[in-house]
FINU-805447 format. One record per residue (C-alpha): residue in one letter; x, y, z. Coordinates in steps of 0.5 Angstrom, whole numbers, plus 2048, in hexadecimal, padded with zeros to 3 digits. Each point is the difference from the previous one (the first is absolute). Last residue first. Layout:
N
+-----+------+-------+-----+
: res : east : north :  up :
+-----+------+-------+-----+
:   a :    X :     Y :   Z :
...
+-----+------+-------+-----+
***
This chain:
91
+-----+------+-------+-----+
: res : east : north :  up :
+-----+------+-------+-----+
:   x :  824 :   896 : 6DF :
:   x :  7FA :   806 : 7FF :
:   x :  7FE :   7FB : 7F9 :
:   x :  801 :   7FA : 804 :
:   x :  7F9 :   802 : 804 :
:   x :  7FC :   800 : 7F9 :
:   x :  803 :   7F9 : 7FE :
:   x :  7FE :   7FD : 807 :
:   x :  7FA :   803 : 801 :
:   x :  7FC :   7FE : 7F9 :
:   x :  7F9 :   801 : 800 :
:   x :  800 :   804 : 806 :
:   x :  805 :   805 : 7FD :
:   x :  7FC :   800 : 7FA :
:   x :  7F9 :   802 : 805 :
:   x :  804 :   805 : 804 :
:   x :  802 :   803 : 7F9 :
:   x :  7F9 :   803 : 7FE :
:   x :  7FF :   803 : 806 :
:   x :  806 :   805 : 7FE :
:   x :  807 :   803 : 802 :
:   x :  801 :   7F9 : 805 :
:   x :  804 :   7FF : 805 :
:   x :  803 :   7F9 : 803 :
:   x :  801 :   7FF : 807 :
:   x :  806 :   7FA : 802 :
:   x :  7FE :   7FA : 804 :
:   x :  800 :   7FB : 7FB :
:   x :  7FA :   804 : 7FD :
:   x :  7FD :   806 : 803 :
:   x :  7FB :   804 : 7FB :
:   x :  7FF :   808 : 7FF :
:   x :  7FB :   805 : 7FD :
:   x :  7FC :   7FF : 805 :
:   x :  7FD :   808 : 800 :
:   x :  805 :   803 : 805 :
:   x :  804 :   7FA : 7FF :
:   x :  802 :   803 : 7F9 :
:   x :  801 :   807 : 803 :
:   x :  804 :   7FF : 805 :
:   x :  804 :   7FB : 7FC :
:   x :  801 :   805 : 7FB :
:   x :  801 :   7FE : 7F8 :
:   x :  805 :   801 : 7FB :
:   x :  7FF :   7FB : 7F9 :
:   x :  806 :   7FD : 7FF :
:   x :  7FD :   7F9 : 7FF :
:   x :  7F9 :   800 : 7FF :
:   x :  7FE :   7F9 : 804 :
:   x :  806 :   802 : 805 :
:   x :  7FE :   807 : 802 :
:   x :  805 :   804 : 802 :
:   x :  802 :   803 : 806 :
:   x :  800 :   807 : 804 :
:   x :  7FE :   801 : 807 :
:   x :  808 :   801 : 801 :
:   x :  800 :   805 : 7FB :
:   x :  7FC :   805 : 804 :
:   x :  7F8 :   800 : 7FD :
:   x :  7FE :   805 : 7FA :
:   x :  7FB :   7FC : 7FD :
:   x :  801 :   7FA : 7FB :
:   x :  7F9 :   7FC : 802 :
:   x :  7FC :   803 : 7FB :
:   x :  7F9 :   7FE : 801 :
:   x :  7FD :   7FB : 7FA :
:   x :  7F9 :   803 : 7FD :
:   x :  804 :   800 : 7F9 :
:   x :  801 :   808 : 7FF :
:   x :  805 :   7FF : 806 :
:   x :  7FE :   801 : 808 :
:   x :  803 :   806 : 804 :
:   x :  805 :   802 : 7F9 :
:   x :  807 :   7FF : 802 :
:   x :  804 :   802 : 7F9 :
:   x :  7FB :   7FC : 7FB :
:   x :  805 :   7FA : 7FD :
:   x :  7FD :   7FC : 805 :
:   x :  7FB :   7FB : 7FC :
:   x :  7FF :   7FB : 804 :
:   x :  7FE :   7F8 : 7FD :
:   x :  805 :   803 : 7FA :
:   x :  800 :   806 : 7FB :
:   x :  803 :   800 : 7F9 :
:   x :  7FA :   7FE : 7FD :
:   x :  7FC :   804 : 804 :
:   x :  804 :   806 : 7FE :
:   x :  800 :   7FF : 7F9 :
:   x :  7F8 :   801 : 800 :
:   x :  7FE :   7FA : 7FB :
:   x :  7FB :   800 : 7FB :
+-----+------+-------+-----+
***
């Protein structure tokens, strides 16, 4: 049997509202930051994440000398294995 919800859910599941960590054992990075700490995640695109908090935690990768930020542990991996398509995402 299939729960609707992991079926529908990605590397970082963000549909709660700002919990400390989701049910995944994943920390939510989408905290209540002024705008200009807010980017997107270039492997889940559209996914909101705050740079002081992915930092915080190492949630980030430098390629071609720009900053990456990522909304899970599990897209610093994909970002890794393929820089160059996840980086022409936030082109």
């Amino acid at each position: 049997m299939t729960n609707d919800l992991e079926a529908t859910s990605s590397c970082c599941s963000t549909s709660a509202a700002n919990p400390p960590a989701a049910g995944n054992g994943r920390e939510n990075l989408m905290g209540a930051s002024a705008s200009a700490d807010m980017t997107t995640c270039p492997v889940m695109v559209g996914n909101p994440v705050s740079k002081t908090a992915a930092e915080a935690v190492g949630l980030y990768r430098d390629y071609e000398g720009e900053r990456y930020y990522f909304c899970c542990a599990g897209c610093g991996p994909a970002f890794d294995a393929d820089p160059a398509k996840y980086a022409a995402n936030m082109a």
